[in-house]
C-alpha positions as CSV (number, residue, x, y, z in Angstrom):
1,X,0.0,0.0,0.0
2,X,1.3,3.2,-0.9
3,X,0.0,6.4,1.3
4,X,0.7,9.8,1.0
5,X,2.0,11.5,4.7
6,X,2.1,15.0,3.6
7,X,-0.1,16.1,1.5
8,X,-2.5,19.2,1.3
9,X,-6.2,20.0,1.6
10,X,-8.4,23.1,2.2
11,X,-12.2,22.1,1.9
12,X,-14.6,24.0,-0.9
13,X,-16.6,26.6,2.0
14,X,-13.4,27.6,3.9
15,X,-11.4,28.1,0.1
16,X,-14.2,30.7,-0.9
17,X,-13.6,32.4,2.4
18,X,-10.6,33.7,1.0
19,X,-10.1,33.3,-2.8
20,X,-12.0,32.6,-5.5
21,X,-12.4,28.7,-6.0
22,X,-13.0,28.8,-9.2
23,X,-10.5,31.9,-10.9
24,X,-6.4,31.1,-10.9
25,X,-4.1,29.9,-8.3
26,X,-2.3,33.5,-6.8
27,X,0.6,33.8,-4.2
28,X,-1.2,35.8,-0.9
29,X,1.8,37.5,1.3
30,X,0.0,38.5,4.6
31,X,1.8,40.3,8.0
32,X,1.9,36.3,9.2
33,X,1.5,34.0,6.2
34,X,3.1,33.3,2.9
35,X,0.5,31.4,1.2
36,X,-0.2,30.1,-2.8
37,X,-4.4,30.0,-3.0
38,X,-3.9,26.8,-5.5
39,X,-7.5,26.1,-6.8
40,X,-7.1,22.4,-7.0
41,X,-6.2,22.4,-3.2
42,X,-10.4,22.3,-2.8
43,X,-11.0,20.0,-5.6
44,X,-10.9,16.7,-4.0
45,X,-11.8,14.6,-7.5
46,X,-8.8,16.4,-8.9
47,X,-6.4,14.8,-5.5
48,X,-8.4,11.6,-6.1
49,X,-7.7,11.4,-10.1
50,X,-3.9,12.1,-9.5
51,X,-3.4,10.0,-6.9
52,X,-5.1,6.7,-9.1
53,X,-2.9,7.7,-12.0
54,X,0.0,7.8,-9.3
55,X,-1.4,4.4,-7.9
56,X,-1.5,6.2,-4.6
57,X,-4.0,4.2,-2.3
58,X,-4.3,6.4,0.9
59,X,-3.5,10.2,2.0
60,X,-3.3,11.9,5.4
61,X,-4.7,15.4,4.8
62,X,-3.5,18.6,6.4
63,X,-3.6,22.4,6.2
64,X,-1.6,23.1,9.0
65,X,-0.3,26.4,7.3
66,X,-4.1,28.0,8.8
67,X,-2.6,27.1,12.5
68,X,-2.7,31.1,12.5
69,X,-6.1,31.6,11.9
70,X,-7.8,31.2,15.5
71,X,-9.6,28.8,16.8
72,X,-12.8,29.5,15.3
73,X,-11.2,28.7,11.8
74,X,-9.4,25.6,12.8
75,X,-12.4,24.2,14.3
76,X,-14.5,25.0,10.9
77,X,-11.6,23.6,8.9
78,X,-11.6,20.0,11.0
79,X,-15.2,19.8,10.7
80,X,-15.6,20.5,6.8
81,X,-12.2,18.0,6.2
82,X,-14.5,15.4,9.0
83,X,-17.6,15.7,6.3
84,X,-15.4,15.1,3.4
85,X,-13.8,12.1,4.8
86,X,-17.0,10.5,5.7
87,X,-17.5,10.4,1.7
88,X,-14.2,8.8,1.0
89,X,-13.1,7.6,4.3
90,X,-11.3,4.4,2.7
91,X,-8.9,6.8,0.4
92,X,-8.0,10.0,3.2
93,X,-7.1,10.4,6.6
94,X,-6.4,13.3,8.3
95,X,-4.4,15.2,11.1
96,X,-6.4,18.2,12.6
97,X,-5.4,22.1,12.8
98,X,-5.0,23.7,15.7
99,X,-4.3,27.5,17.4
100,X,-1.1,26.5,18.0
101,X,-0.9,29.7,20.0
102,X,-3.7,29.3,22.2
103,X,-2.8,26.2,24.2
104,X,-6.2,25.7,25.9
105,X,-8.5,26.0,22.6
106,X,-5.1,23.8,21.1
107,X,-6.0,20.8,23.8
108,X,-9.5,20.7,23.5
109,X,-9.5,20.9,19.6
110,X,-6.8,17.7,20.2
111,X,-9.5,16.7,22.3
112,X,-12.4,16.8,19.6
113,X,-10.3,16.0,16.3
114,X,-9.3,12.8,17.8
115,X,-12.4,11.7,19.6
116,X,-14.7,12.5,17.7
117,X,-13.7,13.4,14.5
118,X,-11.4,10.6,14.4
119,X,-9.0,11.8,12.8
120,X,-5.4,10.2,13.4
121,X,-2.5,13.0,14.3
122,X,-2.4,16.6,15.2
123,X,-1.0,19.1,12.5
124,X,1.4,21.5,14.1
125,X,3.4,24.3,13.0
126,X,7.3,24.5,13.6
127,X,7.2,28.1,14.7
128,X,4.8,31.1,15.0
129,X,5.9,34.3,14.8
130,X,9.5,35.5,17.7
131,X,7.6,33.4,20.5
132,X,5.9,30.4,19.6
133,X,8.6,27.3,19.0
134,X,8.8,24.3,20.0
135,X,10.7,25.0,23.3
136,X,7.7,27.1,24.4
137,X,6.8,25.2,27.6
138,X,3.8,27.7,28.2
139,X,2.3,27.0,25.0
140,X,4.2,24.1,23.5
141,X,4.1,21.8,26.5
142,X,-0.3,20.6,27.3
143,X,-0.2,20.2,23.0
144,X,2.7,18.0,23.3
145,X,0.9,16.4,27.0
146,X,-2.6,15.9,25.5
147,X,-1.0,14.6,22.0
148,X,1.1,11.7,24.7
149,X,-2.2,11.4,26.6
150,X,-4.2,10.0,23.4
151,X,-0.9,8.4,21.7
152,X,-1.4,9.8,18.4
153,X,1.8,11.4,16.2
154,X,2.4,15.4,15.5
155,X,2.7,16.1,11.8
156,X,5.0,18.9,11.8
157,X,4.9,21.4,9.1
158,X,7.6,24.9,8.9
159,X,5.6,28.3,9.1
160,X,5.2,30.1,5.7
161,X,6.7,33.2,6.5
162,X,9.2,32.2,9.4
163,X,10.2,35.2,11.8
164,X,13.3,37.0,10.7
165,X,13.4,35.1,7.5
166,X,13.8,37.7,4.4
167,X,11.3,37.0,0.8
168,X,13.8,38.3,-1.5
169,X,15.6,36.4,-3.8
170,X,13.1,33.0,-2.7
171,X,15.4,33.2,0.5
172,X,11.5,32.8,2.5
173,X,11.1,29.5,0.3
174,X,13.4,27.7,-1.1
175,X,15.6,27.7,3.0
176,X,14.1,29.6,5.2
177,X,11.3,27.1,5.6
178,X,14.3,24.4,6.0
179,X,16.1,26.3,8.4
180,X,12.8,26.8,10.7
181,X,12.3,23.1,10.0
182,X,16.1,22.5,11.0
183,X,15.7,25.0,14.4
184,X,12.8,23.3,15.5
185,X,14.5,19.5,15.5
186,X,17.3,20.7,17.6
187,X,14.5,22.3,20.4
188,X,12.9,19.0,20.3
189,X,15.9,16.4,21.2
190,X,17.1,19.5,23.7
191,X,14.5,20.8,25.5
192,X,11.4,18.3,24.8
193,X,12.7,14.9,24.8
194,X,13.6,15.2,27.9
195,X,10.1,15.9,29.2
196,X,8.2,13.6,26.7
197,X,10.2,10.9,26.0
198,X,7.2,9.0,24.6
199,X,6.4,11.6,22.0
200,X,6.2,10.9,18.4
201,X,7.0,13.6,15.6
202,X,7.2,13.3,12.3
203,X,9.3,16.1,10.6
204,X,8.4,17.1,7.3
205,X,10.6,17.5,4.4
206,X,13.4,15.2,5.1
207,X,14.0,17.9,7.7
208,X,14.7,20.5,5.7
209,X,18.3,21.8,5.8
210,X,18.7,19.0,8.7
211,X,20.1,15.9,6.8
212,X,22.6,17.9,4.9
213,X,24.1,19.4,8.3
214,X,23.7,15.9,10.3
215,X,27.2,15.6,10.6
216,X,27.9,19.2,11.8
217,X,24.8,19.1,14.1
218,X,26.3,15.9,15.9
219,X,30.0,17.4,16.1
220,X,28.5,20.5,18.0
221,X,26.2,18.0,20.0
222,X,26.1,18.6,24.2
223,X,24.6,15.6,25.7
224,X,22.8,16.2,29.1
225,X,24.8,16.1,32.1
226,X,22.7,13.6,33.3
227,X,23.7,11.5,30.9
228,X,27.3,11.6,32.9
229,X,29.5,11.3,29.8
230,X,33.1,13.0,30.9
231,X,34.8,14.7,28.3
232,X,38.8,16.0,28.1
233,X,38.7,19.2,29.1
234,X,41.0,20.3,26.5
235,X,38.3,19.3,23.9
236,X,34.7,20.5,25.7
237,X,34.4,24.0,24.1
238,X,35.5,22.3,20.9
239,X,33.3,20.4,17.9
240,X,33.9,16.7,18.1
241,X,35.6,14.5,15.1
242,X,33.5,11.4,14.0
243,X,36.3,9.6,16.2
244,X,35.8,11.8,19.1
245,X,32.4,11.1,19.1
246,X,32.4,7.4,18.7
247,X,35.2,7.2,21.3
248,X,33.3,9.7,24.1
249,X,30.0,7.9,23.6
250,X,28.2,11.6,21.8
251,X,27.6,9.3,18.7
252,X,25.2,7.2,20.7
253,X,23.5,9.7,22.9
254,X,22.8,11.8,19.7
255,X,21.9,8.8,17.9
256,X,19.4,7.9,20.5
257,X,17.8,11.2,19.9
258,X,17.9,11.4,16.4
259,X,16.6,7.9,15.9
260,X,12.8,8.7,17.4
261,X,12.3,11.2,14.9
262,X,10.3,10.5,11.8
263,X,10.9,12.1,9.0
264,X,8.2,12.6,5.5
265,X,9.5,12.4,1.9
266,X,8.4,15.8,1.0
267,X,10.2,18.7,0.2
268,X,12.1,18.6,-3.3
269,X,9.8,17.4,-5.3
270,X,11.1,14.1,-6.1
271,X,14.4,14.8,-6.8
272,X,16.2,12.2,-6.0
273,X,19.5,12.9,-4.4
274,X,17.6,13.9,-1.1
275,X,16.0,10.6,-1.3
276,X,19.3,8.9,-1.4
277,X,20.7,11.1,1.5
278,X,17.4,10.2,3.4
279,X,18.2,6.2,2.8
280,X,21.5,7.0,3.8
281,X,21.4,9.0,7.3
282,X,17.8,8.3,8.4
283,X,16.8,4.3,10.0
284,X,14.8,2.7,7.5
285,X,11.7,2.8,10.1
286,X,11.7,6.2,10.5
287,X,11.0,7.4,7.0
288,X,7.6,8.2,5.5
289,X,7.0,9.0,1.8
290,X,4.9,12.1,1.2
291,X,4.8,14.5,-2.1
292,X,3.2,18.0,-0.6
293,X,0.4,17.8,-3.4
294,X,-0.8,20.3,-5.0
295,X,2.0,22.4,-3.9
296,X,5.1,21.8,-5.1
297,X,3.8,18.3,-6.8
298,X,0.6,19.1,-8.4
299,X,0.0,16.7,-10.7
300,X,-0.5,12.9,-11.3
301,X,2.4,12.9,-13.5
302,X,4.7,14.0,-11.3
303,X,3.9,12.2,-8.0
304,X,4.2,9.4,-10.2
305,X,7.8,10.3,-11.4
306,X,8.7,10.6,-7.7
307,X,7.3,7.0,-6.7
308,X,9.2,5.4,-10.0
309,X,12.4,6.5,-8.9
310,X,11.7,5.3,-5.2
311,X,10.9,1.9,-7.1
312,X,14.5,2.7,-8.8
313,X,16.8,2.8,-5.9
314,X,19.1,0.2,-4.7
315,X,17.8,-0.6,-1.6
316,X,16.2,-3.6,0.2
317,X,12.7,-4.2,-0.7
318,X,11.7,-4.2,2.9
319,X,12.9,-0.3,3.3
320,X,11.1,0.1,-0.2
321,X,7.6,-1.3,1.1
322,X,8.1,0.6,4.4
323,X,8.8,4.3,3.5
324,X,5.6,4.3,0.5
325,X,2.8,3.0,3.5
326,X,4.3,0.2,5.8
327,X,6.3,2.7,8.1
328,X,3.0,4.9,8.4
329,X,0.5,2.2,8.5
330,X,3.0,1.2,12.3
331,X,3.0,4.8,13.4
332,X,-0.7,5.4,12.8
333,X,-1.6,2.1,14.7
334,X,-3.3,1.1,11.3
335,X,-1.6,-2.5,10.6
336,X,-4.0,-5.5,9.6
């Protein structure tokens, strides 16, 4: 089975709230948002006749990018995606919005999405705004208690418009996202591991910028010091070699962080040199495939490129099978 983890969907009556559903796809640059209106993100027989020409069985929907809105908009959102999945609840799932920066509509919405909507994950954003991150225990921490209290993943998602991050030259798009996405790993393993061990992520685009600077992530690494691993004085302040870190025990306490991430196939499109990295610096049962439909894949042609040169690499079949759906199917508690 091959499902889609990231992949995007704003129902018809919240669309015509803000763009015309049936005029061209426009780029909308707001104080907090950074956001393409694409028309066929509403047209749900479009996503269904791409992903059959794909072979895509399965999608987990999400329009996280509206986190901003309020509460009163994420709770319209979950409800209109809830009536559409009732009509083809054996081809989408979903992960639910939330006001990411109000943490007590957040919980209850966690409450209701999962409960009764039954939906299967919460949608969260990497950052909002200077404040909100994911180190923010006032606002950060009952989301990330109530999503361990019903067991059910965080679909992470980089703001449009990241704080500080400039929109000339596609800085805003093409790293600045990635950075955010980058920023946001390193709060998790420092500041909320350690408080919800238990807690299950999925980071979304390959991490961003992340895989590329693994190796200069782990040689600036600082294990807890209730880990008790000594280190020479001489080298503390210093970054670690690959040796160093073997030899002082760093490349097991970082790998033991790293390893409980998951991390979704979007982010490039389908090029496939991130793939490779991914296969190469990721465990095989932490991957998830995703494409970001209709955003930067929007078409059945082109998810189905990416899939065919999944089906291309040289890699066990197992790690095939797992990133397209099996790896997923585990996390989501959905195995026959």
């Amino acid at each position: 089975m091959i499902i889609d983890a990231h992949h995007h969907y704003m129902p018809l009556k919240i669309y015509k709230e803000f763009a015309d559903p049936y005029g061209e796809s426009k780029r909308v640059v707001f104080n907090d948002n950074d956001f393409v209106f694409n028309v066929k993100l509403h047209q749900i027989e479009t996503h269904l006749r791409d992903m059959d020409y794909a072979g895509v069985d399965m999608t987990l929907l999400n329009i996280s990018q509206w986190n901003t809105g309020g509460p009163e908009l994420v709770r319209r959102i979950n409800e209109a995606m809830a009536e559409d999945l009732v009509k083809h609840g054996d081809r989408f799932l979903a992960a639910g919005c939330v006001a990411q920066d109000d943490p007590e509509a957040a919980v209850a919405e966690i409450d209701y999405m999962i409960k009764e909507l039954k939906f299967h994950g919460v949608a969260l954003l990497t950052s909002m705004g200077p404040d909100v991150n994911m180190s923010n225990k006032d606002i950060m921490w009952p989301i990330f208690k109530k999503a361990c209290e019903l067991d059910v993943p965080i679909f992470l998602h980089p703001h449009l418009k990241p704080h500080g991050i400039e929109l000339d030259c596609t800085i805003n798009r093409s790293i600045g996202r990635g950075f955010d996405e980058a920023k946001s790993f390193l709060r998790i393993i420092y500041d909320v591991y350690p408080e919800f061990p238990n807690i299950k992520f999925v980071m979304p685009h390959f991490g961003g910028c992340l895989l590329a600077l693994k190796g200069r992530v782990n040689m600036f690494f600082e294990p807890r010091e209730d880990l008790g691993i000594p280190v020479p004085q001489e080298i503390k302040p210093l970054p670690k070699t690959p040796l160093e870190l073997e030899e002082l025990g760093y490349k097991k306490a970082f790998d033991d962080l790293f390893d409980r991430m998951y991390f979704d196939g979007a982010g490039s499109g389908g090029w496939e040199p991130i793939t490779k990295l991914a296969m190469e610096t990721v465990r095989p049962d932490r991957l998830v495939w995703g494409c970001d439909y209709p955003f930067e894949i929007h078409s059945g042609r082109d998810i189905k490129y990416y899939l065919d040169s999944v089906r291309n690499l040289d890699i066990p079949e197992e790690d095939r099978k797992a990133f397209l759906g099996g790896n997923l199917l585990k996390l989501l508690k959905l195995e026959k």
